[in-house]
N, C-alpha and C positions, 0 to 999 in steps of 0.2 A: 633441688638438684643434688642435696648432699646425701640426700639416699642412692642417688645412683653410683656415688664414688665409696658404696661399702668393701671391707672387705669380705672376699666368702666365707661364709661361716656354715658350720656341719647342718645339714638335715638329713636326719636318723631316720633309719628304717621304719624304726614304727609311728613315725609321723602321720598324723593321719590324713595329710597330704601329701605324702611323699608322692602317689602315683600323679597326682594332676599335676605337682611339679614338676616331674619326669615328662610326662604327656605335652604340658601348654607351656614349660615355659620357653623363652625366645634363646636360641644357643648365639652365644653372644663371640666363642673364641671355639676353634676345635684343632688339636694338637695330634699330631701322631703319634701314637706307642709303638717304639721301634720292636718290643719282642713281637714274636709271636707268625704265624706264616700269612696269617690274614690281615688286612688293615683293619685296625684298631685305633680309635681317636680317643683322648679326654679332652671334655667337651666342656666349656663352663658355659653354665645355665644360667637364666639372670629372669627372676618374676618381673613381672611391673615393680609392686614394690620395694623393688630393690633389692629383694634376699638374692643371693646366689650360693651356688654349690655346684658342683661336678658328676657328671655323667660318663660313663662308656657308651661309646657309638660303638657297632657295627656296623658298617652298610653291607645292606646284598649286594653291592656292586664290588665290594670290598674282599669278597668271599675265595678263596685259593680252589679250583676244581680239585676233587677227588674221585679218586675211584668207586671209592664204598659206600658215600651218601649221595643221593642227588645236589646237583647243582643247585646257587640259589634258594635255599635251606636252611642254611646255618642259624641266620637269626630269630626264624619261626621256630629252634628249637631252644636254645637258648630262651624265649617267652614259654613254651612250653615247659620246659625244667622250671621255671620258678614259679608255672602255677599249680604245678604238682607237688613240689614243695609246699608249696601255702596248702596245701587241701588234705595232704598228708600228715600235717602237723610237724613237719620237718623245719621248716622256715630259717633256714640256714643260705636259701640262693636272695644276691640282695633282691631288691624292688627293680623289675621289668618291666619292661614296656615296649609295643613296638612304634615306630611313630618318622615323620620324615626330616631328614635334617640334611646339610649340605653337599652330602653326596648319595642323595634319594634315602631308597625307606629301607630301616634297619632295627638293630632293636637298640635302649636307650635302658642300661643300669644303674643303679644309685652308685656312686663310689664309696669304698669305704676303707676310711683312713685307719691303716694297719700297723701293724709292726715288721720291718720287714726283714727281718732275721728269724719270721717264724715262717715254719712250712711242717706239715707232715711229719717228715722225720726228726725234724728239732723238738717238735711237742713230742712224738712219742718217747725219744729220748729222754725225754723230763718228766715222766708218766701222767703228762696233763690229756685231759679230757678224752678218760680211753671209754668211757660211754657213748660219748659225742662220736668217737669215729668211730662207732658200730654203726650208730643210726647212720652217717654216711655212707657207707658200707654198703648199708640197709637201701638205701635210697640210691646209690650208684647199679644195684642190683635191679631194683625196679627199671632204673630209664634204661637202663642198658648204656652206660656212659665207656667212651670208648676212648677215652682222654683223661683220667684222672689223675692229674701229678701232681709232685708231692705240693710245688707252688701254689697249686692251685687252692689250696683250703689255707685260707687268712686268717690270724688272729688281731681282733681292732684290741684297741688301748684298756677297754672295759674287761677285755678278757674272753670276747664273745667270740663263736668260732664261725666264719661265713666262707660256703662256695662259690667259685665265679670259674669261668669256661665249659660252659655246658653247651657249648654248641656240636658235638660228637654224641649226641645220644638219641636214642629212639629209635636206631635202625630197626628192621625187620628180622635183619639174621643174626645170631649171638656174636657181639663185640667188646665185650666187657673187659675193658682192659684198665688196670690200674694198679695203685703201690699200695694199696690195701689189701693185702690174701691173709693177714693177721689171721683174722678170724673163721676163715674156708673152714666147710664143715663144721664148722662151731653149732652152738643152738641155738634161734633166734626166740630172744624173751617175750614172754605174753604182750607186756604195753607196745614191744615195735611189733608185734605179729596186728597188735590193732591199732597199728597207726596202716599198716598196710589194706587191713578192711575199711578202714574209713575211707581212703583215698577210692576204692573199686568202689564203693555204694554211691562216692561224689561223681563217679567218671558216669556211672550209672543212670544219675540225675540230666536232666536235662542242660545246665547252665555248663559244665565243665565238660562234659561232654560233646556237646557241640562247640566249645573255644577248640577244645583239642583238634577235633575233626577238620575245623580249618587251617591247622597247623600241621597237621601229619598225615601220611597218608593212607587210606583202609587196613594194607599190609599192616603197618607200623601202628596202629589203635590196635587191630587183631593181637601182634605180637605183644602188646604192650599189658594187655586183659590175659595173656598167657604167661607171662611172668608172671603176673601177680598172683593168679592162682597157683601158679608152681609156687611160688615161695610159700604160699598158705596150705600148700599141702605137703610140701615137705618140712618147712618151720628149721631149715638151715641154711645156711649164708654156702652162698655158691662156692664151688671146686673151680681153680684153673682150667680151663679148657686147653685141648690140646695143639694153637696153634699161640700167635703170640698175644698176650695175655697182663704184661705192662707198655704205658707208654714209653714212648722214646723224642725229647728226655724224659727223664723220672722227674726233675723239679720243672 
């Protein structure tokens, strides 16, 4: 019995159970996260044996309608952002999943314990990790992420930089909205131009390919193979388009 009166203790991304933890285990408490326009739960997870640790719910039930995505959506893309991430070699969105839990099927993210006075503009301030926010940059360009605020990009206590609110990406029509234009028209360096080929030759394969496909829809796979060769044949980081172009808010 005194296993089950643990306290939670962290499991890290690169655990190499983190997804089945995600996946199987029993949600034991689910909380509402008041920011945000969607409902948003942290969720504490609990194995059999006792380990526990924290999740982000989305439910699709949870989801705000909008104009510009479909309905009922949000959290197949949110799984979709983080397996482009992993296939990319980006690996910066935490560990996804999609899976059912108290208020139906949604998707289910590792949490991770941050520092919360960091965001965007606080690291840029402090000229840390201006590498790191290319390749985001880089990878906001790809999904076509239409939500990228400053909040949204964490730094945990290690100093590691991670994405969370991907659920505004992969539309069909250009949406790129975010507080990154640093680098607009900049030139994008040889290793991210081939992180960008690796991810087409994996979409290409069989296995990611068809996850995507059941996440998105023909439009939005077309649009998605047509960013990527846009960026591989122009080899720079996108211009502002001419409608609006950050989110609101910025943090």
């Amino acid at each position: 019995m005194a296993s089950q009166d643990k306290e939670p203790s962290p499991i890290f991304a690169d655990d190499p159970d983190v997804v089945q933890f995600l996946t199987a285990s029993e949600i034991k408490s689910c909380h509402l996260v008041p920011q945000g326009s969607n409902y948003t739960f942290q969720a504490e997870l609990c194995q059999q044996n006792g380990r526990k640790w924290y999740g982000i719910y989305k439910p699709m039930k949870g989801e705000t309608p909008l104009r510009d995505f479909p309905y009922s959506t949000l959290y197949k893309r949110e799984y979709a952002a983080y397996l482009v991430s992993e296939a990319g070699g980006w690996q910066f969105v935490p560990p996804t999943v999609i899976r059912d839990g108290p208020h139906g099927i949604g998707s289910m993210q590792l949490f991770i314990e941050h520092r919360p006075e960091s965001n965007f503009f606080s690291l840029r301030d402090q000229n840390k990790h201006g590498q790191l926010m290319k390749k985001i940059a880089l990878y906001d360009a790809v999904t076509n992420n239409a939500d990228r605020k400053g909040g949204h990009i964490l730094e945990d206590f290690k100093g590691r930089l991670w994405c969370i609110d991907q659920g505004l990406t992969f539309n069909e029509y250009p949406k790129l909205r975010t507080v990154i234009w640093d680098y607009a028209g900049g030139a994008i360096s040889e290793n991210m131009l081939e992180m960008v080929r690796t991810l087409q030759k994996k979409i290409a394969q069989e296995k990611l390919g068809a996850d995507l496909r059941d996440l998105l829809s023909p439009p939005e796979i077309s649009a998605l193979n047509s960013r990527i060769q846009s960026i591989l044949s122009e080899k720079t980081f996108p211009q502002p388009g001419p409608y609006r172009n950050v989110p609101s808010p910025m943090i």
